[in-house]
LOVOTOR-138220 format. One record per residue (C-alpha): x, y, z; residue number from 1. Coordinates in steps of 0.05 Angstrom, whole numbers, plus 5000, padded with zeros to 4 digits. Each point is the difference from the previous one (the first is absolute). Layout:
REM LOVOTOR-138220
east/north/up/doke
X/Y/Z/NUM
...
//
This chain:
REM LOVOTOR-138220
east/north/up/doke
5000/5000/5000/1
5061/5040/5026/2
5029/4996/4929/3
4933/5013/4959/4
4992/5067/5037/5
5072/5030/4986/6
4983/4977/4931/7
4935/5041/5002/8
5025/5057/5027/9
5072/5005/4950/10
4938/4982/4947/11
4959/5067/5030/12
5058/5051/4996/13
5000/4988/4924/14
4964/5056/4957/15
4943/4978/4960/16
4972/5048/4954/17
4941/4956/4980/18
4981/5018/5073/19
4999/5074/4995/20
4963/4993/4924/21
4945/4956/5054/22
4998/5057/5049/23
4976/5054/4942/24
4960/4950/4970/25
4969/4991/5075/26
4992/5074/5005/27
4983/5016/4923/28
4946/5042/5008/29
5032/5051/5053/30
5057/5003/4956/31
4950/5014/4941/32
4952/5053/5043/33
5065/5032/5019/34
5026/5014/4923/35
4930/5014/4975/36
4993/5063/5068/37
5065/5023/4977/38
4998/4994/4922/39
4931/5037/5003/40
5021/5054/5045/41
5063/5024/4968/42
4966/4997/4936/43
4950/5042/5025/44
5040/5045/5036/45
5042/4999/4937/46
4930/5028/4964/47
4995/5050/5053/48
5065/5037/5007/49
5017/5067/4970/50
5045/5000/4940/51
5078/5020/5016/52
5052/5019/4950/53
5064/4999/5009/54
5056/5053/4963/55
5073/4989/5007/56
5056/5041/4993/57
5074/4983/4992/58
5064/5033/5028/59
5077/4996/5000/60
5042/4992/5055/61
5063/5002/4983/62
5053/4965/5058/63
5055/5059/4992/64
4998/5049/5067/65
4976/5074/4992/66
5063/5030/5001/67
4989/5076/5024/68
5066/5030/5020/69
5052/4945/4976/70
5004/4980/5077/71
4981/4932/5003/72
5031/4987/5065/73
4952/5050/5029/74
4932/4974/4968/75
5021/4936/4961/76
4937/4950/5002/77
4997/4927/4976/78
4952/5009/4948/79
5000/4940/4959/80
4987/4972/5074/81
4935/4951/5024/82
4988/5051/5052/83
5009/5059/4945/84
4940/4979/4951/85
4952/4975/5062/86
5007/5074/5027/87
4986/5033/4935/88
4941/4945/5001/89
4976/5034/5063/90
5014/5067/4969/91
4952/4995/4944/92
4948/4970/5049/93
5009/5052/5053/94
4949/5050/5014/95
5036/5065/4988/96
4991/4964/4923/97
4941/4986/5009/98
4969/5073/5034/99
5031/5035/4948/100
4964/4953/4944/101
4934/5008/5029/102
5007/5082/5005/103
5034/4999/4933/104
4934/4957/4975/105
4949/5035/5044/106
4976/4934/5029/107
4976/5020/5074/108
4931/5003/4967/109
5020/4947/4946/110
4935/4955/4992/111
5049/4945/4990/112
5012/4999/5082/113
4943/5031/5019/114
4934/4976/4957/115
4942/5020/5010/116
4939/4963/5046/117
4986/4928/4967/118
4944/5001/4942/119
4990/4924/4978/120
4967/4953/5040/121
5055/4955/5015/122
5048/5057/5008/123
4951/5031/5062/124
5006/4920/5029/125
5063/4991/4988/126
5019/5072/5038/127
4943/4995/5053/128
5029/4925/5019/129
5066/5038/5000/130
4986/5060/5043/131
4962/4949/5054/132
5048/4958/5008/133
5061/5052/5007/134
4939/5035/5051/135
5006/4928/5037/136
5073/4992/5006/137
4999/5072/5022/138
4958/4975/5056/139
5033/4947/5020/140
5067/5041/4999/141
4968/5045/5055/142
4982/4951/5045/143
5056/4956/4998/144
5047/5071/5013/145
5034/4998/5069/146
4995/5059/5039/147
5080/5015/4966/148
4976/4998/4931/149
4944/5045/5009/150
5042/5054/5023/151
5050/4987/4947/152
4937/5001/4952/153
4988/5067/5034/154
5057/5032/4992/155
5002/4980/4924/156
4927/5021/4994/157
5029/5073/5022/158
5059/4998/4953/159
4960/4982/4944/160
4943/5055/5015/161
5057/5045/5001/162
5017/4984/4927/163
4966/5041/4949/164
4952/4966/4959/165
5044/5010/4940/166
5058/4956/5033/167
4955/4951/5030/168
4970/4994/4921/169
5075/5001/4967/170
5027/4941/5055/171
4942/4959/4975/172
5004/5016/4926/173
5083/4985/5010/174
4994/4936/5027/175
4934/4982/4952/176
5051/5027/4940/177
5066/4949/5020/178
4950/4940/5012/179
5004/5013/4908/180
5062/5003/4989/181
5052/4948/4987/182
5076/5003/4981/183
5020/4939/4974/184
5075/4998/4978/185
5018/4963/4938/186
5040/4931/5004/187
5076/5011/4976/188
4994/5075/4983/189
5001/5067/5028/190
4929/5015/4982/191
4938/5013/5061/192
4926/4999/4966/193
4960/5039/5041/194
4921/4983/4992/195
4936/5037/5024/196
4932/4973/5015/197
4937/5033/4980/198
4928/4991/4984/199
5017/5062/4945/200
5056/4979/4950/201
5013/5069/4981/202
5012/5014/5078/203
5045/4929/5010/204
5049/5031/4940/205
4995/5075/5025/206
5014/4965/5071/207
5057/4956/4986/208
5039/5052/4947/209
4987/5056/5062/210
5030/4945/5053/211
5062/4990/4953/212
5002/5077/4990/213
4997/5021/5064/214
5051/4946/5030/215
5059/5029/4950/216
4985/5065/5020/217
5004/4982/5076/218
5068/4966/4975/219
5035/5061/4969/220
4964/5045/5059/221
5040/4944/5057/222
5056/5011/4950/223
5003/5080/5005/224
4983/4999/5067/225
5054/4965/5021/226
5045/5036/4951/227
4981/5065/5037/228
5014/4971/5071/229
5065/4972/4978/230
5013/5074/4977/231
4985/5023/5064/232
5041/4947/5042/233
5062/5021/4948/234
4986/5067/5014/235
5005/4983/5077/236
5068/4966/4992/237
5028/5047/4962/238
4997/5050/5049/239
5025/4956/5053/240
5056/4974/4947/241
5019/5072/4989/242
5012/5015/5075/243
5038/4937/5009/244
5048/5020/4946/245
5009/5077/5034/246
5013/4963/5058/247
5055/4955/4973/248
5035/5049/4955/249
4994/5039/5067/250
5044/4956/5038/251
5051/4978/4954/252
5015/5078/4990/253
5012/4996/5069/254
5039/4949/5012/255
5048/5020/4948/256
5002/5063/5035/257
5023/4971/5061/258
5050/4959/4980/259
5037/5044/4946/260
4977/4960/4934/261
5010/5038/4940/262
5008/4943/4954/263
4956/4939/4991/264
5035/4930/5027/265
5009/4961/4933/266
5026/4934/4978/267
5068/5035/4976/268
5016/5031/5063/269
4990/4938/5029/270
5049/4975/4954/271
5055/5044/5009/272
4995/4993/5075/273
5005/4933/5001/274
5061/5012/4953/275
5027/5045/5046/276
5001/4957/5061/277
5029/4943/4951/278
5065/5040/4977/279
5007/5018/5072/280
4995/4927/5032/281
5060/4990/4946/282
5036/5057/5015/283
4997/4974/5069/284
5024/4940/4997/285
5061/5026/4962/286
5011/5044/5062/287
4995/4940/5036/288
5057/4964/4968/289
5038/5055/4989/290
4992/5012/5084/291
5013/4930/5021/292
5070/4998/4946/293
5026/5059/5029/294
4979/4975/5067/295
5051/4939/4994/296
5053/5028/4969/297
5005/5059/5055/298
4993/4944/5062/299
5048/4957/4952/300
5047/5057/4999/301
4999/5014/5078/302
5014/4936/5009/303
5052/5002/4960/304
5033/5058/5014/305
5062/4972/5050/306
5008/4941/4963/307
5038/5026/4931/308
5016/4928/4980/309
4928/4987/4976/310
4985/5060/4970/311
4991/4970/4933/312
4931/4972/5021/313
4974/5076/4995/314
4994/5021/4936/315
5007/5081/5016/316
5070/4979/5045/317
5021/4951/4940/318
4984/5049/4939/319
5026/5061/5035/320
5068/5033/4962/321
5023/5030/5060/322
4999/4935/5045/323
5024/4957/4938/324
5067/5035/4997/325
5013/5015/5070/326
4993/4923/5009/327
5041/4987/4931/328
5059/5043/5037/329
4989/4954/5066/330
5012/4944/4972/331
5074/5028/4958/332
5017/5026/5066/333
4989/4932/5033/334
5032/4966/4942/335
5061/5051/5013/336
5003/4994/5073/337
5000/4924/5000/338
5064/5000/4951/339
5032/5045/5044/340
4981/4972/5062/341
5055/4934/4976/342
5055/5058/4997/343
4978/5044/5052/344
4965/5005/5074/345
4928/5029/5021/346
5046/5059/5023/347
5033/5021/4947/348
4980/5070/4975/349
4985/4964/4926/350
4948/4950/5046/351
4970/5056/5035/352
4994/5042/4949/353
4962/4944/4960/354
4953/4994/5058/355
4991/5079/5001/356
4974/4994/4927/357
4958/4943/5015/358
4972/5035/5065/359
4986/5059/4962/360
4958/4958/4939/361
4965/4962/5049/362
4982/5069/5032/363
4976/5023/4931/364
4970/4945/4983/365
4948/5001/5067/366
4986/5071/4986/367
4982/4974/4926/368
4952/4945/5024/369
4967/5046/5062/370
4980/5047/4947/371
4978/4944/4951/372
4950/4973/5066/373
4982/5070/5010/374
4981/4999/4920/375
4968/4936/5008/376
4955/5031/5060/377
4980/5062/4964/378
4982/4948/4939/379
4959/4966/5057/380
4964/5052/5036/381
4976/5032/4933/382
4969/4936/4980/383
4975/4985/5063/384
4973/5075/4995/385
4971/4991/4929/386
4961/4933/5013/387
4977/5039/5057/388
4975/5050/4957/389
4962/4953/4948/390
4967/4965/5058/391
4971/5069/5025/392
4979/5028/4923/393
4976/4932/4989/394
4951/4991/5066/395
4984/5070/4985/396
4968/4983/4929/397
4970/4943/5027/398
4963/5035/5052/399
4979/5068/4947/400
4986/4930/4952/401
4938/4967/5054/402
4986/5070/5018/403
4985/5015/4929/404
4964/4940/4999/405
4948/5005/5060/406
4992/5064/4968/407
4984/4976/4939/408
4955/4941/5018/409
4957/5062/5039/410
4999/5036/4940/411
4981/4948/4952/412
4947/4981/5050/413
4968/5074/5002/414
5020/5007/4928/415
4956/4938/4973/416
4952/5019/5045/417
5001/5066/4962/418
5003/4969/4931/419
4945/4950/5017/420
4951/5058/5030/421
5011/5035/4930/422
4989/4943/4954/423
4932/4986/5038/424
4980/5062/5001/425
5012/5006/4920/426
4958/4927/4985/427
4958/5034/5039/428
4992/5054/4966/429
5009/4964/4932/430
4934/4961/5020/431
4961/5060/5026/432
5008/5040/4939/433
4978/4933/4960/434
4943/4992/5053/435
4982/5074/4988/436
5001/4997/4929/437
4970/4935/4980/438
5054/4972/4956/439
5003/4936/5033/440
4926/4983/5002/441
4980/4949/4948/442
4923/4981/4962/443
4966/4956/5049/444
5008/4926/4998/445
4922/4979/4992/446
4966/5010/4942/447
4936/4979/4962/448
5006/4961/4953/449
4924/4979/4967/450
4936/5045/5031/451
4938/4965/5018/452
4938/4987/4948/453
4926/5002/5007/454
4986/4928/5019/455
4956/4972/4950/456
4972/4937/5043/457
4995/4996/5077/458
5038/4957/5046/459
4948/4982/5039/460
4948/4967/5011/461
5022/4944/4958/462
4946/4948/5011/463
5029/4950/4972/464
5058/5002/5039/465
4965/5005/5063/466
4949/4945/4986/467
5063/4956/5004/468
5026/5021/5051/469
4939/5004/5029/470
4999/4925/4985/471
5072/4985/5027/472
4987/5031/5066/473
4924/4962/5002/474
5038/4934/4980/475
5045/5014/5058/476
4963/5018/5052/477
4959/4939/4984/478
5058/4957/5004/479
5021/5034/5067/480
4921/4990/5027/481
5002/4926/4973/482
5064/4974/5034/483
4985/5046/5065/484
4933/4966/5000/485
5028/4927/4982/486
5051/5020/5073/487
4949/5024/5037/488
4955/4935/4987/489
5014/4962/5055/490
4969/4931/4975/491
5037/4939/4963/492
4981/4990/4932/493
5056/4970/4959/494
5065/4942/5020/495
5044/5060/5005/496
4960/5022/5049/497
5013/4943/5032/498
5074/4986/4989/499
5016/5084/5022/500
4975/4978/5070/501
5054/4952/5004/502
4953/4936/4996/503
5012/4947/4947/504
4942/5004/4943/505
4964/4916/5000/506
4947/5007/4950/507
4934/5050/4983/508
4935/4975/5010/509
4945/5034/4946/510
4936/5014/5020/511
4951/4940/4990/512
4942/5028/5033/513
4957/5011/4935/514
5015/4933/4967/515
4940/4947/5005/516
5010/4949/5038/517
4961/4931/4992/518
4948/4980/5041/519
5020/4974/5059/520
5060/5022/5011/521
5024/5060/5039/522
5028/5053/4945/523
5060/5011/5051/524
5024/4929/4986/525
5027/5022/4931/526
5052/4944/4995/527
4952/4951/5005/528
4950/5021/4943/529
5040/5040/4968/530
5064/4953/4995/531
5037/5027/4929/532
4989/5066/5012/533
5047/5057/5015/534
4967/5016/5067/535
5018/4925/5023/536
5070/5000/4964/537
5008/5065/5047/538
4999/4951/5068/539
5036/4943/4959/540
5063/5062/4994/541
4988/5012/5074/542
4998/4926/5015/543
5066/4977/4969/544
5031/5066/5046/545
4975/4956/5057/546
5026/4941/4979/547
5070/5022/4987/548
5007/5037/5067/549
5044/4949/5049/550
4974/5022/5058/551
4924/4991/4981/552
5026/4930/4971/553
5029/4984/5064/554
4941/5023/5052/555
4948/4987/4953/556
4967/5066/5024/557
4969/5059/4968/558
4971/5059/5031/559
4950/5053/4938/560
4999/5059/5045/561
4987/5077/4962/562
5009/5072/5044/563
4929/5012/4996/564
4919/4974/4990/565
4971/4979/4931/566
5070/4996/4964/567
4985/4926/4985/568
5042/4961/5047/569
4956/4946/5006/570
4981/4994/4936/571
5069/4996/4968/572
5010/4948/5057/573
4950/4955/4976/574
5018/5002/4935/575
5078/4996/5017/576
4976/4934/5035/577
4956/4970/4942/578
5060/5012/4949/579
5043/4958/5059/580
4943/4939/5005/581
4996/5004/4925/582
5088/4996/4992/583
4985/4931/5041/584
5027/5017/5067/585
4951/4994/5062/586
4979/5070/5023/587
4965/5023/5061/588
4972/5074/4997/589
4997/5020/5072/590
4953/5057/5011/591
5024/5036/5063/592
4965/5059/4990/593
4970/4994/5065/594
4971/5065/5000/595
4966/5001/4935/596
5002/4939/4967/597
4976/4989/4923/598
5027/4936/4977/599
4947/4952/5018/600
4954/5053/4952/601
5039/4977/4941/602
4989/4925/5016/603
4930/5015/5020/604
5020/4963/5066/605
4992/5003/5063/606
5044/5044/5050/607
4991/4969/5067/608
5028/4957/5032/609
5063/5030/4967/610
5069/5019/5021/611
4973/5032/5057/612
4966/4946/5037/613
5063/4965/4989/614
5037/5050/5038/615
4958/5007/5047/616
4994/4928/5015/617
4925/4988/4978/618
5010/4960/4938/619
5045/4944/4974/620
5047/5006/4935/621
4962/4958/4958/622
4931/5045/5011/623
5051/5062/4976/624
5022/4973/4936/625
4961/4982/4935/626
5009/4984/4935/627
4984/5042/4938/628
4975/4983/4933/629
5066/5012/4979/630
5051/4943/5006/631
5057/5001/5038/632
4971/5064/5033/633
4963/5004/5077/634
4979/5058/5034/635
4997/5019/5085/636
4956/5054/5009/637
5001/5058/5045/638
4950/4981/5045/639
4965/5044/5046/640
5032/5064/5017/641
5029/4992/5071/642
5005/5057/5049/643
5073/4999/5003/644
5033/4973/4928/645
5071/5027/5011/646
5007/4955/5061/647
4972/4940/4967/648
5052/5013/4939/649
5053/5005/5045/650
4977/4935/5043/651
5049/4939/5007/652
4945/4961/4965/653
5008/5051/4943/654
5070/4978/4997/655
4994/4927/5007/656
4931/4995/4948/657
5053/5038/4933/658
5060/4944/5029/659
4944/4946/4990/660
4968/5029/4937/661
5063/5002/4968/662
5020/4928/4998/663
4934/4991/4962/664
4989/5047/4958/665
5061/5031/4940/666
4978/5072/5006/667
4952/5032/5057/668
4979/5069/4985/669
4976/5046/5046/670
4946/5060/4995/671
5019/5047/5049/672
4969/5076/5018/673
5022/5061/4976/674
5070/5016/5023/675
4990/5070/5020/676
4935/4983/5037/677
5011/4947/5049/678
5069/4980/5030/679
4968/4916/4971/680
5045/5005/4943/681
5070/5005/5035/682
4979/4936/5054/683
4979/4966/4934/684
5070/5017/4947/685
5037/4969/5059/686
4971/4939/4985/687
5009/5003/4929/688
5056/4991/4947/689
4990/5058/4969/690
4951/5058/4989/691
4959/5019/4942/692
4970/5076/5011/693
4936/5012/4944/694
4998/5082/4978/695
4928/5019/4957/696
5022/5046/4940/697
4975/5069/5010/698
4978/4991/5075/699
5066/4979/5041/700
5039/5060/5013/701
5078/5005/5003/702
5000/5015/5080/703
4953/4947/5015/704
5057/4950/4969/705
5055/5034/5032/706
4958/4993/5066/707
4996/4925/4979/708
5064/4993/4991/709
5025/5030/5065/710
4946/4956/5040/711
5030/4939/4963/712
5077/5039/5020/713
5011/4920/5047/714
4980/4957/4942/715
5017/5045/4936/716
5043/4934/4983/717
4944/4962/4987/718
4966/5048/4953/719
4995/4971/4929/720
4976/5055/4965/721
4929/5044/4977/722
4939/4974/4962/723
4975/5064/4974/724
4925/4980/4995/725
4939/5030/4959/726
5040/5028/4938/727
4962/5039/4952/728
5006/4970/4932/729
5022/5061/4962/730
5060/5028/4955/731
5047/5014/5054/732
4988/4930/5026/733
5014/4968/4931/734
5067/5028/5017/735
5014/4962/5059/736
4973/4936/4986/737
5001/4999/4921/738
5030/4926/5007/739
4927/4971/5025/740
4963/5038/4943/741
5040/4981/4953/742
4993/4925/5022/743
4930/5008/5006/744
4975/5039/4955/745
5032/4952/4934/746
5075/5028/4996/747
5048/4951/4985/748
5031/5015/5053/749
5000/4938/5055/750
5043/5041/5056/751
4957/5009/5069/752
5048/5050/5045/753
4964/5047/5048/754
5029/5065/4968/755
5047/5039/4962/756
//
């Protein structure tokens, strides 16, 4: 069962369109009454309605900006922009346009917005129905005002009194006057058509070529408007650029006052500064080396001075005349005294007077090299004195050099600040006098390019056009009714009915109440006189669900139940039971209906002693059970209704009777009470193998099943499945169960399934 119902619920989230064509074909004639009410209207309205012509005008706009002054930066716009075109869209719609059409056309008395008092018959109906119903919202407005919105209303009431009845007239006639016109822009182009309704063709052309007019004309107006405040705002910067420049001039005359500038600080005397301190750092370090040469030769010479024997190492002592030959005359006089010194002694007058001339050279030679030091000094202290020199001259320059240089970065501060002051103040004034003059201002960019016609044919009505759409909203509002109306009906009339509530579909049952039966023989007993017909092939489908289900198989128990009264429980239980006996397995139907039995009607037999008296312990078995005309097929009735049936169901003798029946009978099947009546039906499906629950087409509703199904919530394992009982043989039901027409009704056809 488990396994059936996930099939029949992944088989009920499938889309069937054949089910919605059954719904409109359900609800045909709403749909129908529906399309006919709004067909017939808008054609009638359509007859009705004032003819309106429509005029249309086409403009220009060209994307390049309205240059005024060649000062973009100041007023540059986007125009080939989205936002661009939707204002100018505004523009042409706004109602400085529009007040200046309607003077320019004299329309505050224009019988086009305000005609005269009704004259034909539907007109007065159409207006009277008009002005009561606006009197009746009007009402209805006051009383539903809170005590907030009647002041508010009050103070507008005073503003509005205050308003001359010319304004109050124009506001109206404005607002009446853009409700006609349209601006629709053309599709990959530059081009605007700008169209006029009106009862009047001549006044729908005179009205749109005015609109189109009067909108280039506010364009150039903006234009020189805002030419003449720019104007003004140059004007106002000049003046302020011309005090700034008085003012900078001002103080660079000052400050090259105060520091003694006579000559402007250029990139040549830059040059020869730089120059200037470069010679010097050269002459300097020349200086230097001449300083630190004389330097060591005058300590070299010092040092030298008392030792004579190493006086070649100087150069001044080594390349001096003087010193050369008094030493070339030492050394004969040496030579001289050491020959004579062989012959003669130290004291001998030729010895000593040797030594006198040597004395006296060696005296003239120290005088010689003390002044050649005392050269060598002077030689030093003027170098030393020179580098001296270069080092002040040069820090000196160096220190005029940055001095001229913080000087200058002031002065080329104050004088760009000068030079910039002026060349503003001459764009300035370049752009004022253009400004002034007008050179700069350009033809506007918007232009018309075709002027409207007299229309020759209205717009509207067009009846034709409304009759079908008329038609189309009809046809959809009658769909929308149907299918609402299908939703809102809460009864089950079709399998997917069924299967949507989560309950596998068994078979459908079609009404047999007008077929004759034979004489004799209860009509409800359809499989018996009726055996080859579709009604009893019906309970042969729901028979073979029985006798595949295990669990019925096994406890040989079946309990008919349905949610409610007169859904036909009992009689698809007899029949269920007949179509058992007839298979050839041994069938009991158990009627245990105690409450309101019917069974023993359809056997014309007697109810007592019954199922109750068994119970209740005043008859024997064999007085409870009978046998049928119907092989293979006996029958317990109901009995007498007992004061208390739930506790006789629910008895241990209950119990013990179904273990007994079973091992003599293949298949018991039980009538039961309605499930949402009594609480019988859940003491009975305990007993049972599974659970059959009967729904009447048209009458069981889809919360009475749901109810079911939640009072069944302990035993929903056991439930089989719906018999959805009394079907109306129609065309929606051929759908469903086309197989047993087709069978029998002569198709070749041989196949005997429940449904599609």
């Amino acid at each position: 069962m488990d396994r059936n119902w996930e099939d029949s619920q992944a088989s009920g989230d499938i889309v069937d369109l054949r089910h919605y064509w059954i719904v409109m074909k359900r609800h045909g004639w709403t749909i129908l009454a529906c399309v006919l009410l709004a067909g017939v209207s808008s054609f009638l309205l359509a007859l009705t309605e004032t003819s309106v012509y429509k005029s249309t005008a086409t403009l220009m706009i060209e994307p390049k900006a309205p240059k005024i002054y060649s000062i973009e930066e100041m007023l540059a716009t986007d125009n080939s922009s989205r936002e661009y075109y939707n204002s100018q869209y505004q523009i042409i719609k706004s109602r400085q346009v529009a007040e200046k059409v309607i003077r320019k056309l004299d329309l505050l008395d224009s019988r086009e917005f305000f005609p005269k008092a009704p004259d034909g018959f539907i007109t007065q109906v159409r207006h009277a129905i008009s002005t009561t119903f606006s009197g009746w919202v009007k009402s209805v407005v006051s009383l539903l005002d809170t005590g907030s919105d009647r002041e508010a209303e009050a103070i507008e009431t005073g503003r509005v009194q205050a308003e001359t009845e010319e304004q109050r007239r124009m506001k109206k006639l404005t607002s009446a006057f853009l409700g006609r016109v349209d601006v629709e822009p053309v599709s990959d182009s530059r081009l605007v058509q700008v169209s006029f309704h009106a009862r009047d063709p001549v006044l729908a052309r005179q009205a749109a070529d005015s609109v189109v007019t009067n909108y280039i004309e506010f364009n150039l107006e903006n234009r020189i408007e805002a030419a003449q405040d720019a104007a003004q705002w140059l004007q106002k910067r000049l003046d302020e650029a011309q005090v700034s420049v008085e003012k900078a001039e001002r103080q660079l005359q000052q400050f090259k006052e105060k520091h003694g500038i006579v000559t402007t600080f250029s990139e040549e005397s830059e040059k020869l500064t730089a120059q200037t301190l470069s010679e010097l750092n050269q002459q300097l370090t020349q200086a230097k080396a001449r300083r630190v040469g004389a330097e060591a030769r005058y300590k070299q010479a010092r040092t030298l001075l008392d030792n004579t024997s190493d006086m070649s190492s100087v150069t001044e002592l080594a390349s001096n005349d003087t010193v050369s030959r008094i030493h070339q005359e030492e050394v004969l006089l040496q030579c001289r005294m050491v020959e004579l010194a062989h012959t003669y002694g130290a004291n001998h007058p030729k010895m000593v007077g040797i030594q006198s001339q040597l004395d006296e050279l060696n005296k003239a030679k120290e005088a010689e090299m003390k002044r050649i030091v005392s050269s060598l000094e002077s030689e030093y202290r003027v170098a030393l004195a020179g580098e001296r020199s270069l080092e002040m001259s040069l820090n000196q320059i160096k220190e005029g050099a940055q001095s001229i240089n913080r000087e200058a970065v002031e002065y080329s501060v104050l004088k760009r600040k000068a030079q910039s002051a002026r060349n503003m103040y001459k764009t300035l004034l370049q752009r004022y006098e253009k400004a002034s003059l007008g050179k700069d201002i350009e033809s506007g960019n918007i232009r018309l390019v075709e002027g409207a016609e007299i229309p020759d044919s209205p717009v509207r009505p067009r009846p034709k056009r409304n009759l079908i759409f008329g038609l189309s909203l009809g046809l959809m509002a009658g769909l929308g009714l149907a299918f609402l109306l299908e939703h809102l009906d809460n009864a089950i009339k079709t399998p997917d009915d069924v299967k949507h509530l989560g309950i596998p579909f068994l078979t459908g049952i079609h009404d047999f109440s007008g077929i004759y039966a034979p004489e004799g023989e209860p009509k409800e007993l359809v499989t018996v006189y009726s055996p080859m017909s579709f009604y009893s092939e019906a309970y042969r489908s729901l028979r073979t669900s029985v006798m595949f289900s295990q669990k019925v198989r096994e406890a040989k128990t079946l309990l008919v139940t349905s949610p409610g009264p007169a859904e036909g429980k009992s009689i698809t239980c007899v029949n269920l039971a007949v179509t058992l006996a007839q298979h050839g397995s041994k069938t009991l139907l158990l009627d245990c209906d105690l409450r309101n039995p019917n069974l023993h009607k359809m056997f014309n037999a007697e109810s007592e002693p019954g199922l109750s008296g068994f119970l209740a312990h005043k008859a024997e078995l064999s007085k409870v059970i009978r046998e049928t005309h119907i092989p293979q097929l006996d029958l317990a009735t109901a009995g007498p209704v007992p004061s208390n049936p739930w506790v006789l169901l629910s008895s241990t003798r209950m119990v013990k009777l179904i273990d007994s029946l079973s091992d003599h009978y293949d298949f018991i099947i039980m009538d039961s009470p309605p499930v949402t009546a009594v609480t019988d039906p859940l003491l009975l499906a305990r007993l049972s193998g599974g659970i059959v629950v009967v729904l009447r087409e048209g009458q069981t509703g889809r919360h009475e099943v749901k109810n079911t199904l939640e009072i069944l919530t302990p035993v929903h394992q056991k439930i089989l499945g719906a018999v959805l009982n009394a079907v109306k043989r129609t065309r929606d039901s051929r759908y469903y169960y086309q197989y047993y027409y087709q069978y029998h009704e002569g198709g070749n056809r041989k196949k005997t399934t429940r449904s599609v």
